[in-house]
N, C-alpha and C positions, 0 to 999 in steps of 0.2 A: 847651452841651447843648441840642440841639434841645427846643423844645416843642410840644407840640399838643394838639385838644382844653381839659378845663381848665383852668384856668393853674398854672403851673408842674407837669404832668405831663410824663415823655418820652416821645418816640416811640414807645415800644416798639422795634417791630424794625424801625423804617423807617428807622432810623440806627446804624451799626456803631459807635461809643461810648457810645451810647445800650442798646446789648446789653450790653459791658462791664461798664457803672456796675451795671446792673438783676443781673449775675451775680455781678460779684465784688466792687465796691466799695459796694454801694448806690446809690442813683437819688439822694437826696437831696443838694444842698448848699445849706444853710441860710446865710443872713447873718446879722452882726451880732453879737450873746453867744454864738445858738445853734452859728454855724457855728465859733466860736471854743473852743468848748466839743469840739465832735466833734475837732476837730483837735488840741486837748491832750492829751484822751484815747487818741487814735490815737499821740499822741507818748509820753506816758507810758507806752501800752502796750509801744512798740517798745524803749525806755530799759530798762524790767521785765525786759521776755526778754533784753537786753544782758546786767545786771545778772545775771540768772539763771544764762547759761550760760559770765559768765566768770568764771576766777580768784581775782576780786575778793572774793567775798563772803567766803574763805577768806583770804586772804590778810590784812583788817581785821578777821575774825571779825565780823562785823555783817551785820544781813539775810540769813541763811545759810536759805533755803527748804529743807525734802524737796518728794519729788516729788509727795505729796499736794496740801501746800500750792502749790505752782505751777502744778497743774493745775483748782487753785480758785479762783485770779486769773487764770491765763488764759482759762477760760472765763465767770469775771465781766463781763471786759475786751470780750470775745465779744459776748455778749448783751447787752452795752450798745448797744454801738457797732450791732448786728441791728438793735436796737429805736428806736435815733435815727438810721441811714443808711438802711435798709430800708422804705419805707412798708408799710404794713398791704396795703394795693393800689395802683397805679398808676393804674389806670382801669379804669371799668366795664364788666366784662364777661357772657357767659352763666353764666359761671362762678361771679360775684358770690357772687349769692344762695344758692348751692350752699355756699360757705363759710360764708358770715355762717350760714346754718341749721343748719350743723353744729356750730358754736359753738354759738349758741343753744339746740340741743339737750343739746349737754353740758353747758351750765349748768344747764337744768331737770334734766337727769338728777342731775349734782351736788346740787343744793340735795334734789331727792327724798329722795337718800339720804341726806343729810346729817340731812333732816328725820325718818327713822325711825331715826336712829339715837339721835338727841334719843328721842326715844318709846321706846326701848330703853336708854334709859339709859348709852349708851357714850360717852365723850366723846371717842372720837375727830371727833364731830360737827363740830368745829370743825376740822379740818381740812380737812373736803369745805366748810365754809363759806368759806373761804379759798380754795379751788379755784375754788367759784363765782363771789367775787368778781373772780378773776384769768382767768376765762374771758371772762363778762361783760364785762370792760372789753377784751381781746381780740377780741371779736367787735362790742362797737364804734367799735374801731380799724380793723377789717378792714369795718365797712360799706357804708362813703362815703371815694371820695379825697382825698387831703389836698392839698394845695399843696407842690410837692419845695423852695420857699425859705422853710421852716417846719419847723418837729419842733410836732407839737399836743401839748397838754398830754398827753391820756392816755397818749402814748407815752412819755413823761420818766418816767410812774408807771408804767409797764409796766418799761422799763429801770433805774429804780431798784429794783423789786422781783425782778427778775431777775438782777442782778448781786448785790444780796442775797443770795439765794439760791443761788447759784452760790459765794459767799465765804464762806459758813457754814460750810464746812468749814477755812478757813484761821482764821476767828475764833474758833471755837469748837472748836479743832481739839485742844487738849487735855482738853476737857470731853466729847467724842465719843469719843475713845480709852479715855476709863477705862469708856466703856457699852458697848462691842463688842455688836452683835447686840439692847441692850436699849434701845430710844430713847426719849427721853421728849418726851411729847406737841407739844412746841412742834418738835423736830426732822420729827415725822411732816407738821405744817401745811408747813414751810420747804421737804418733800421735794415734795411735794404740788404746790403753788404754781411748785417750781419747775420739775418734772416738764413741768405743764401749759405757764409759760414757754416752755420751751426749744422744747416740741411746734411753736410759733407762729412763734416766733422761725427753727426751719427753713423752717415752710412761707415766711415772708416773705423767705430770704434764700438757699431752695433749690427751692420749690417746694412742691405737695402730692405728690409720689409719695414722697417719704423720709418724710414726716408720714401717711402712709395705711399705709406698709409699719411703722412702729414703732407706732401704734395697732393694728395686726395680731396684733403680738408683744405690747404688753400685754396682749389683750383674752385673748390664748394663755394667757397667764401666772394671770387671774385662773378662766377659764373650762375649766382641763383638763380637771376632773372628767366638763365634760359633752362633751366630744370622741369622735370615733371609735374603737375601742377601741387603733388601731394608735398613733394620737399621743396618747392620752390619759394625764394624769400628777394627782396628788393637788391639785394649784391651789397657790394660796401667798394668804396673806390681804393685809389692807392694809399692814401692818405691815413685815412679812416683805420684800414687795414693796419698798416703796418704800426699806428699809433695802438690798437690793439695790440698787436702783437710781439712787441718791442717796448714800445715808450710807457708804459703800463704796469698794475700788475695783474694783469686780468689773459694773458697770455703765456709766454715765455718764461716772464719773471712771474709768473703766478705760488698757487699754494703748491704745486708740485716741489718746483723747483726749493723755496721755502721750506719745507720738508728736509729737503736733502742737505742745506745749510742748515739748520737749526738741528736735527736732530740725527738723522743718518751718518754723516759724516763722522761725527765720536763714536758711533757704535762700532763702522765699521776699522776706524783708529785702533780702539778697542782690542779689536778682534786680533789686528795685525800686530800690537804689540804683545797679547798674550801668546800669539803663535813665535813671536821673535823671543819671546824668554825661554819657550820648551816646552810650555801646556800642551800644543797638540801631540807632541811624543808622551810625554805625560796620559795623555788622556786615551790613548790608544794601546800605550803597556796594561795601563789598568784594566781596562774593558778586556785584553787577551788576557791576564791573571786572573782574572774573573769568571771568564766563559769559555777558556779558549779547550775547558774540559770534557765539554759537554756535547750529545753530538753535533755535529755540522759546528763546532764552537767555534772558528775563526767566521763565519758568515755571522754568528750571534753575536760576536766581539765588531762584526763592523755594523753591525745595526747601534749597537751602543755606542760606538765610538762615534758614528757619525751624528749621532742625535746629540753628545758631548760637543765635536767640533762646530755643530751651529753656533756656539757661542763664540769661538773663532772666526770662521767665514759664513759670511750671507749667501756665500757663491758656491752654486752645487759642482761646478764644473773643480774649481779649486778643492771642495772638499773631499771630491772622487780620488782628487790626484796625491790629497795629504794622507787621509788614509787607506786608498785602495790600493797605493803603491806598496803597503804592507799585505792588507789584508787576502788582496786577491788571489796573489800567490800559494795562501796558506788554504784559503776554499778551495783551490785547483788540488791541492796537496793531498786533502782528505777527500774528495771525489766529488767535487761540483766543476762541470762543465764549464768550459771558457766561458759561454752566453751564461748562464747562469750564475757563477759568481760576479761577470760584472753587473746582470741585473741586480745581485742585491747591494750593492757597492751603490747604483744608481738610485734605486728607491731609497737607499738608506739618507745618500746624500741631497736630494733634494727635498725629501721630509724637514730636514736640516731646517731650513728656513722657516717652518712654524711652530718650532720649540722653544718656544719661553724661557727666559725672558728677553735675548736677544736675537729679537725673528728677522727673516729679510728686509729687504728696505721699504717694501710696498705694505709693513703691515703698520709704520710708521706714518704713511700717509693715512691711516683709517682715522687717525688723530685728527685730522682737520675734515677729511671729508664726513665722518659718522659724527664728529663735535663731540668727544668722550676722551677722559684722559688716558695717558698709556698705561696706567697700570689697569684699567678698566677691561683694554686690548688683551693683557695679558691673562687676567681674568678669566674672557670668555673663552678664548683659544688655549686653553691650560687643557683640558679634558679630549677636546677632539686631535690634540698634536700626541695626547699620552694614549690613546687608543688605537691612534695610528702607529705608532710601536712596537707596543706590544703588538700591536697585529700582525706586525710586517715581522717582529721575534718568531710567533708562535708560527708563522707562515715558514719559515724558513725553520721552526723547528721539524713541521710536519714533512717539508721537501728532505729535510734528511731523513726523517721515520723511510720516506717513500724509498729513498735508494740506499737506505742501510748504512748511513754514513757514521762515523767516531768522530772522535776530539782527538787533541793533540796531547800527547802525557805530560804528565803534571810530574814535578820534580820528587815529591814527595808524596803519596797517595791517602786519603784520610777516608774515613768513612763518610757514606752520603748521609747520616742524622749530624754529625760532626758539622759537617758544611752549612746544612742548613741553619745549626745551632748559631755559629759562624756569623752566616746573614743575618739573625735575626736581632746576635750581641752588635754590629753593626750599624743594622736601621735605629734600631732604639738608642744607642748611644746616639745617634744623629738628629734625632728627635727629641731628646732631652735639651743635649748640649744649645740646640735652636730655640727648643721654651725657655732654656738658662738663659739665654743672650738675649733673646727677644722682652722677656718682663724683667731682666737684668738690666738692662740699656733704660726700658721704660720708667725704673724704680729709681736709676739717677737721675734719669729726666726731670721728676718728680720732684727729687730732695733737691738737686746744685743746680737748679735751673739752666740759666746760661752756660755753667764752667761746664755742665754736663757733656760739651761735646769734646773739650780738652781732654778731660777723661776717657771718653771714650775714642778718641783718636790716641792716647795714650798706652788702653787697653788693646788696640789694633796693633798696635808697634810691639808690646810685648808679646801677642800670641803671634805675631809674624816671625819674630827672633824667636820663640819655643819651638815651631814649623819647622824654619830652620835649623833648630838644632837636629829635628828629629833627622831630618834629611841630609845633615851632615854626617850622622851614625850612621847611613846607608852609602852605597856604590851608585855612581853615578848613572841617571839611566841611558841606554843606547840601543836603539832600536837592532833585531839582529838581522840577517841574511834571510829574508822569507824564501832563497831558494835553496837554503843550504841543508841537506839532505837532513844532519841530525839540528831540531830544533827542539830546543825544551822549553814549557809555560813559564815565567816570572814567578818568583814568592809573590803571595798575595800581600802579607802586610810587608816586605820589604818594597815591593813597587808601589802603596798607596801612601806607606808614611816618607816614600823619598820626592813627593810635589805637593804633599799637602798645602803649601803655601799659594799655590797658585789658584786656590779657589777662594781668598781672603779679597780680592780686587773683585770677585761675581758678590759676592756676600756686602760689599761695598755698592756696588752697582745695588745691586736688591732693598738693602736697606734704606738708600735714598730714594728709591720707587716706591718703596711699598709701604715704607714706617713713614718715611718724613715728607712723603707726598711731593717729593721736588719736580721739577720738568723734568721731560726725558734729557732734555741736553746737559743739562747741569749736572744731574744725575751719571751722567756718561762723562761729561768732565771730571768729577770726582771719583769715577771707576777708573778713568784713565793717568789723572796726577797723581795716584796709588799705583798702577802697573807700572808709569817711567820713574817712581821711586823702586818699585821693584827688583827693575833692570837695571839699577845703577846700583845698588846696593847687593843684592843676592849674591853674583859671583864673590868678589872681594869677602866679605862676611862668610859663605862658604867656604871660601879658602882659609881664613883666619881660623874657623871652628874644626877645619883638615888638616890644619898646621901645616899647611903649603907654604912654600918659599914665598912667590914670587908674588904679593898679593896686588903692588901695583900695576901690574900685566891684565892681573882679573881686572881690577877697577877700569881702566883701559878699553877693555873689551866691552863693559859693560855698558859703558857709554857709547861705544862705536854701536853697538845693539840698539841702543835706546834712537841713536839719529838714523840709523836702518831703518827700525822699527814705522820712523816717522814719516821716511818718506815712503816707504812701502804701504804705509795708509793708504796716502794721498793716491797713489798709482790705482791702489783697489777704487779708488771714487771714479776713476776717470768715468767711466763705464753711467755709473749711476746720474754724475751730474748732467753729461750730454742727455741721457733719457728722458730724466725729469722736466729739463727745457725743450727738448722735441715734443713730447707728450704735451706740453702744452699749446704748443699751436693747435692741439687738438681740443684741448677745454676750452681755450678763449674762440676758437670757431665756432663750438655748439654756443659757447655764453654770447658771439656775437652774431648769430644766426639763427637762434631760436631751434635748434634742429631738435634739442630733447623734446620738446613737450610733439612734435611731427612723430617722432620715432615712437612712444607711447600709442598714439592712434595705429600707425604701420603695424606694432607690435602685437596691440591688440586684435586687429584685423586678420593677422596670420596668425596666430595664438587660437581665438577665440575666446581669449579670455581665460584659459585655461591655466592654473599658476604650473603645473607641474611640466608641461607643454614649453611655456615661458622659462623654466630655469634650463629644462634642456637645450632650448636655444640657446641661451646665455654659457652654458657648458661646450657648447661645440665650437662657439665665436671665440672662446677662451682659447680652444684648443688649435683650432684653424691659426688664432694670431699666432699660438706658441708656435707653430710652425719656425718662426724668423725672428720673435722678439724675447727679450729676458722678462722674467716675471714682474718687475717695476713697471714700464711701460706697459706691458699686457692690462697689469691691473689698472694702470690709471686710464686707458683707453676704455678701457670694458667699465670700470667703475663710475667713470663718466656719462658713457651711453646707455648701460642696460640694468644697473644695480639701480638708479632710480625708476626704470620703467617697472623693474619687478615690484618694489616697494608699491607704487601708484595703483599700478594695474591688480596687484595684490589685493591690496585694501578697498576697489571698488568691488572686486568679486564677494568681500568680508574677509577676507584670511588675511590677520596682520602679519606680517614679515618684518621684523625688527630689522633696523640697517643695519645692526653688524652683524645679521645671519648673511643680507645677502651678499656685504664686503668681505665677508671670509669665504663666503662660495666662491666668487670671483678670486679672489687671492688662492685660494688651494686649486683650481683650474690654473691659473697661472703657472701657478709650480712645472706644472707637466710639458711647459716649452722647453726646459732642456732634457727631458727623457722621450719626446715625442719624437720621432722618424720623420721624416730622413735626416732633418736636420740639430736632432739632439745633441747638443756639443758634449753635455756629459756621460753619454751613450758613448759617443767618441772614445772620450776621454778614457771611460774602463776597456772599451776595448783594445784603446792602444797598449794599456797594463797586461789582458787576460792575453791578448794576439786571438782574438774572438772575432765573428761579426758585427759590425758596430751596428744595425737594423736590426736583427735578429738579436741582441742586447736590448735595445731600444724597447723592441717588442715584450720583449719578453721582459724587462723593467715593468711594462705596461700592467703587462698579468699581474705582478708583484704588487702594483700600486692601485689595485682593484680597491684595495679596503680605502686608500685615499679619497676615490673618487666616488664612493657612495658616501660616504661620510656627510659629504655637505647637503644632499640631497635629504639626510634622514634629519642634523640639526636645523634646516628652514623648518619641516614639520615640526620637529621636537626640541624646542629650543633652551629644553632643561639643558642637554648636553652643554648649552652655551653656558651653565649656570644660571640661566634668565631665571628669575623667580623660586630659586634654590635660596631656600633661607637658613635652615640650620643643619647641625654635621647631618643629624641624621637622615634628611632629605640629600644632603649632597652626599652621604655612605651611600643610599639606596639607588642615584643615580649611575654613581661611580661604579659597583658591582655591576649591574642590571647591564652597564655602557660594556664594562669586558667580557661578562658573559656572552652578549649580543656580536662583542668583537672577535673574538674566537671561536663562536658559532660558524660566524660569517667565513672565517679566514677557510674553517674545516670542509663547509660547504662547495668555495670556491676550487677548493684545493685537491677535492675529488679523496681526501684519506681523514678520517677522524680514530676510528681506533684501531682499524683497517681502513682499506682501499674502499671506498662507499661506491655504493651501486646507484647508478643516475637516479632514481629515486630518493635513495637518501640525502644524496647532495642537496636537489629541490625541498627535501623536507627542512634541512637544517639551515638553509638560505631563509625559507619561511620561517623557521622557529628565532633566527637573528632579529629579520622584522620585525614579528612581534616585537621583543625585548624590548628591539628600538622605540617603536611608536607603537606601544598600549593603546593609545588612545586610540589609532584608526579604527579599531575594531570596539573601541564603546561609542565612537563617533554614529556610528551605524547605528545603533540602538536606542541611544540618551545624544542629547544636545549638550555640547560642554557648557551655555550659557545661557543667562535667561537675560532679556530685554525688560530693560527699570525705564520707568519714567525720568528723562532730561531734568524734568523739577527737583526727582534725589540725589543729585551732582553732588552737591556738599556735602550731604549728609554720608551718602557711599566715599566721598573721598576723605573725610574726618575717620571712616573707619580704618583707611591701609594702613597698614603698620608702614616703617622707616624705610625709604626706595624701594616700596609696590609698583607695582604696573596699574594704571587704570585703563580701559578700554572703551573707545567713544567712537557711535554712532554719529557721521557728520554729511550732511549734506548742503548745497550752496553751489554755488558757479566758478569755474578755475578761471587762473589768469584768460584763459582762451577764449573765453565765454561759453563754456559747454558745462552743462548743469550733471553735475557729479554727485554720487552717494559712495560711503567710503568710510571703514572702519580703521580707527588709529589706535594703537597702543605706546599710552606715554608714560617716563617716569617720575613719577610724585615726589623725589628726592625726599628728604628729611622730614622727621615731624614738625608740622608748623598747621598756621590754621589752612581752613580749604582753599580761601582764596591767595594766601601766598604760596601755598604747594602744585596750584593751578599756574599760576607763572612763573614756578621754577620750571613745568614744563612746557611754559612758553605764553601761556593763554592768558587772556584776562577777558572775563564773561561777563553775564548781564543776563537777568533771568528777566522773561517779559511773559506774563502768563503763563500760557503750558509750555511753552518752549525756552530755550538757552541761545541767547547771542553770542555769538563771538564779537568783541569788539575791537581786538588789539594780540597780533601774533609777533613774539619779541623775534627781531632776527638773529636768525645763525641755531635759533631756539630747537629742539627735537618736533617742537610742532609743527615747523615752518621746512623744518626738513621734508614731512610727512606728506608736505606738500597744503598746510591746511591756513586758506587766509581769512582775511577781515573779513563781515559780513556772514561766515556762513554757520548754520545752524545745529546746534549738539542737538541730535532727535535720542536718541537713546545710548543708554550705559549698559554695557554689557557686565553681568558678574558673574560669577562660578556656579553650574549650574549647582545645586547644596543637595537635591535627588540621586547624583550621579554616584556611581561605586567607582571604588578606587580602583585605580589603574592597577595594580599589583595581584587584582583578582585575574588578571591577563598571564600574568608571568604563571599560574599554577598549570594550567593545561600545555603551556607551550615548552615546560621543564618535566614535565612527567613525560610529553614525546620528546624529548630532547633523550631523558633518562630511558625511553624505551628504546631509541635508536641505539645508544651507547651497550647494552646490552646484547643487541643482537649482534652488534660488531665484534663486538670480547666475543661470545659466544661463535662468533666465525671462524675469530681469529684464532683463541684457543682449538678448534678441529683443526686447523691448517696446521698449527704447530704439533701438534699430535699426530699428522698424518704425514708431517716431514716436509710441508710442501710450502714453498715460498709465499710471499703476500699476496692476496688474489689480486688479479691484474684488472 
């Protein structure tokens, strides 16, 4: 770790590990007790969440957690490790004294009130006096910089009182249950105290924008009374408060945090132990063996490479630095600008995070808040992470058409039908080999029942040992010198058949998602006690099939790798868990302040009602937070406040919005907080690699991730994209084409070259001809009605006709919790064949037909109904169904491919004159 300035501070951002550490892992690494101490804890942490989410505790009856208690050691485990990897500050800034005085100021504020309340006679006094001490010693931690090969004293007392506090509930967890709602005085100090902790502990390990935006929300919480009349609500006292937000799970220890215990954490384990075996070097020779031929090919090797390392790190800023520290070098080498190779190093990497099946952390929270299982998640988001891609490929294939760039040479030179033949003996062997395995697996299932999984954990260990043999017949891989003048491409099948093994633990992970329907977390337990088999066996065993000497040295190491491995998990969480619990002060505020159903009225008032109006708000709030926050928090702050008002306000305009269009709109906004300016860490990040402008990166990342950002705009309209209502291949073929067409329309448009340099008109043409593609329908929308209005009385009869998880769509009107009389279209899923009325309470309802109309009389909670916002008492007026007049959307695609084909023409036809007249691309 680079140092500068004091001693032992890091760079800051003049070193892309140096960003890393400061983001995700903490800056500190202490020698000696101290540093032996962080690293236990980080290992005990990783062991805990093992412990947690396997089998085991069940199976011995011993150490059997709820979910309370595991979300009170893991955020113990949290705030520890905040408060001994995280310094208070790194170095002196303008900023400084802005912090320390804000401390300071809420100390004296503290003790002020602490002191009238002495004079008042309340004893909760001693709880603000415990606040004050816990601020005070925070504010003089955050002073003066410390040395990063040290933990100072007051931090060790800050981290013991905050893990404290954070485990109060697992200690005293049956002493809290029998007081619901009534706390006694030492629980209100513990809430207090820890409250204030955690506040620090973000700003130290995320920043002050999450620590200003939840000081926001408290100050909401205590000050309604004196608010505007539109958000004003009756206040909530000390008590009350911190029993929310602390003693609960409706706060702090809410669904966020819960998320990040149950499910997060093993992905992100995951991730770090496939990167400690050698997959991300793996996965990075491959993608340059691959592409590094073609032009601009080390820029198309980091678009794939980094959509590879998502399954590695959740974190853009880390995945910048794991592959851009190869890649960048090599796009500068063939002719892409400092700004520009690291923009695409930065789009590449932050896409990272919505590629399936191991997305960022906030796509794991869609699980609780949209109420849909994760492979569900993974589902909808398969189509719009794979079009972002390619787009961002084809994008950067055009930026090289534009400035005439090559590839790097290839060892041995083949023909381009060869190559392609190549790819194609490739994919289809990978598409076999998966139908093999997939109704192979299925057909034992079948015959050996139970023994079935022996066998096929049996059959995993042999093709693991075949992997390896393959990978022993080859050289070892090792990245080479990206700045070393002569650089040659890798063999293609010497660099895929030397890690094939390392995609047997994703193939693991997948199969318990997708085949055997398990949780996300078990599922990632089982992917992970398959990779630390991995890691302990692969060297040794490679060494054995090398006929290397010294095999117990391998075995050795392998193990040292595996307890690496495990605390470098834990260090990637810190980040995540402090968020999860910041972020909740912000759900348990709106849950104990009513403020969503305020913000809906506000929202609509400035809207007008408009949904498209509405998401672009929701788009810019996204993007304003990303200014300061990582995409976890963004997304839970924003999915909180404005992903139900879209839904709401949505449906009384008629235009259903499925919740997971509008939590994946907010999740892919998110994304753009670490590419966003000025403060984009992963903009940073590349340009500490390219020695570029890190703004001017940022920015021009932005251009890059144009097709990102329309994306979510075009699946709320079209939510085939999402696969909503995609039922067989050849509706999902017809999507899938129609979605890359439209995506490389788009990309060519933006991008001002399609077969030449296009002329401002053309670009506008082929922007429009994307549209279309996109949403067909807007323009039958104009002509034909998608839907005709059924009478409420044919409820049953229209739901007895959906085929097996149909959407039905229902007219509803009745009065909201508020008392304001609402009408509002919902679209719910009918799950499984069954009859009407139990297919009506799978999606939540149970009715009662009274003459011409339809009762509601019972909405199940946590239901998709109940989500939709729809209660007891109100009334199904009309079913909307397909209008059956309407012409198929596909009669759209014929006029908007014949201009697509006539532009295409007139370019060739440009471009061949240029090239005949000798004269370069038109400009």
């Amino acid at each position: 770790m680079s140092t500068s300035g004091e001693a032992g501070t890091v760079g800051d951002r003049d070193n892309p590990e140096d960003l890393v550490a400061i983001a995700d892992t903490g800056a500190r690494a202490p020698h000696g007790w101290a540093g032996r101490v962080l690293f236990g804890v980080a290992l005990a942490w990783s062991l805990f969440q093992l412990w947690y989410a396997s089998p085991l505790p069940f199976v011995f009856n011993f150490l059997i957690f709820n979910d309370t208690q595991a979300r009170a050691i893991h955020l113990a485990f949290a705030l520890f490790l905040a408060y001994t990897a995280f310094p208070g500050v790194i170095r002196r800034t303008a900023t400084l004294p802005v912090f320390a005085g804000i401390l300071a100021i809420a100390t004296a504020g503290f003790a002020f009130y602490g002191v009238s309340l002495v004079l008042a006679g309340n004893d909760q006094w001693s709880a603000f006096a415990a606040m004050t001490v816990a601020t005070g010693l925070a504010a003089y931690a955050a002073w003066r910089p410390a040395p990063l090969d040290k933990v100072p004293s007051v931090d060790w007392v800050l981290a013991a009182l905050a893990a404290f506090s954070a485990a109060y509930l697992y200690i005293f967890y049956y002493d809290l249950a029998r007081r619901p709602g009534a706390p006694i005085l030492f629980d209100l100090v513990v809430a207090g105290v820890g409250l204030v902790l955690l506040l620090e502990a973000t700003r130290r390990a995320l920043g002050p924008a999450l620590l200003f935006i939840a000081l926001a929300f408290l100050f909401y919480t205590f000050a309604g009374p004196y608010m505007p009349d539109m958000i004003a609500h009756r206040g909530a006292s000390f008590q009350r408060a911190m029993s929310q937000q602390w003693l609960t799970a409706e706060g702090v220890f809410g669904i966020a945090i819960g998320v990040s215990t149950a499910f997060v954490f093993l992905f992100v384990l995951f991730g770090a132990l496939l990167d400690r075996a050698g997959a991300g070097n793996y996965f990075i020779k491959v993608a340059f063996a691959l592409l590094g031929h073609m032009r601009g090919g080390p820029a198309k090797a980091s678009v794939v490479a980094s959509a590879m390392s998502g399954l590695i790190s959740g974190s853009s800023i880390a995945n910048v630095v794991t592959t851009g520290t190869f890649t960048i070098p090599l796009m500068k080498r063939v002719g892409f600008s400092s700004e520009k190779a690291g923009a695409v190093e930065v789009a590449g990497s932050t896409n990272g995070q919505i590629m399936p099946p191991v997305m960022g952390a906030a796509a794991f929270l869609m699980v609780e808040y949209v109420g849909i299982p994760y492979i569900e998640v993974i589902k909808h988001a398969f189509l719009p992470a794979l079009l972002a891609y390619v787009g961002l490929f084809y994008l950067v294939h055009l930026e090289s058409l534009k400035e005439g760039l090559e590839g790097l040479p290839r060892r041995t030179q083949r023909p381009w039908f060869w190559s392609i033949f190549s790819f194609g003996i490739t994919v289809s062997s990978l598409v076999i080999l998966a139908a093999a395995v997939y109704y192979g697996v299925g057909w034992t299932r079948t015959v050996f029942g139970p023994a079935a999984t022996w066998i096929v954990g049996a059959g995993v260990l042999v093709a693991y040992l075949g992997l390896l043999w393959l990978s022993a017949r080859e050289p070892e891989l090792a990245l080479d010198d990206p700045n070393d003048p002569v650089l040659v491409l890798p063999e293609v099948g010497t660099t895929v058949r030397s890690g094939l093994h390392f995609l047997l633990p994703v193939v693991v992970l997948l199969w318990a998602l997708i085949v055997e329907r398990l949780s996300p977390g078990l599922s990632a337990f089982y992917g992970v006690a398959f990779m630390m088999f991995i890691l302990v066996t692969q060297r040794p065993i490679l060494s054995l099939m090398r006929r290397h000497a010294d095999i117990a040295a391998a075995t050795r190491q392998g193990f040292v790798e595996l307890v690496e491995g495990l605390a470098a998990g834990a260090r990637n969480m810190v980040g995540i868990g402090v968020a999860t619990a910041a972020a909740g002060i912000i759900v348990g505020t709106v849950a104990q302040t009513g403020i969503g159903g305020v913000l809906v009225e506000l929202v609509e008032h400035i809207s007008g009602g408009n949904l498209v109006l509405m998401l672009v708000m929701t788009a810019i709030f996204c993007i304003v937070l990303g200014l300061g926050l990582p995409t976890t928090a963004n997304y839970i702050i924003v999915a909180t406040l404005m992903a139900p008002v879209v839904v709401e306000l949505g449906s009384q305009q008629g235009l259903v919005v499925p919740l997971i269009a509008v939590h994946l709109f907010v999740f892919y906004f998110g994304l753009m907080a670490d590419a966003t300016p000025p403060v984009g860490l992963a903009a940073y990040a590349a340009a500490a690699i390219s020695r570029g402008d890190p703004i001017k990166t940022g920015f021009k990342s932005i251009t890059y991730d144009i097709r990102t950002i329309i994306l979510p705009f075009i699946f709320v309209f079209n939510t085939e994209l999402l696969l909503i209502g995609v039922g067989d291949f050849v509706s999902f073929l017809t999507v899938l084409v129609a979605g890359l067409a439209a995506m490389l329309t788009f990309a060519a448009g933006t991008q001002g070259y399609f077969v030449t340099r296009s002329r401002l008109y053309e670009s506008v043409l082929l922007v429009l001809i994307a549209f279309t593609i996109f949403r067909p329908n807007f323009w039958i929308d104009l002509a034909v009605p998608p839907y005709d209005p059924r009478p409420a009385t044919e409820l049953m009869e229209i739901v007895a006709q959906k085929p097996e998880n149909d959407f039905i769509r229902l007219g509803i009107e009745g009065m909201d919790m508020r008392g304001n009389d609402i009408s509002k279209v919902v679209m719910l899923n009918l799950g499984p064949e069954a009859p009407p009325m139990e297919r009506l309470r799978y999606a939540g309802l149970d009715v009662m037909e009274m003459g011409d109309s339809v009762q509601i009389m019972g909405v199940e909670f946590s239901s998709e109904a109940e989500r939709y916002g729809v209660n007891f008492g109100m009334e199904i007026t009309r079913v909307l169904t397909p209008n059956a007049n309407r012409p198929p959307r596909e009669i759209v695609y014929v006029p908007a491919l014949a201009l697509l084909g006539g532009i295409y023409l007139l370019q060739r036809r440009r471009r061949d004159k240029q090239r005949a007249a000798g004269k370069p691309a038109e400009a």
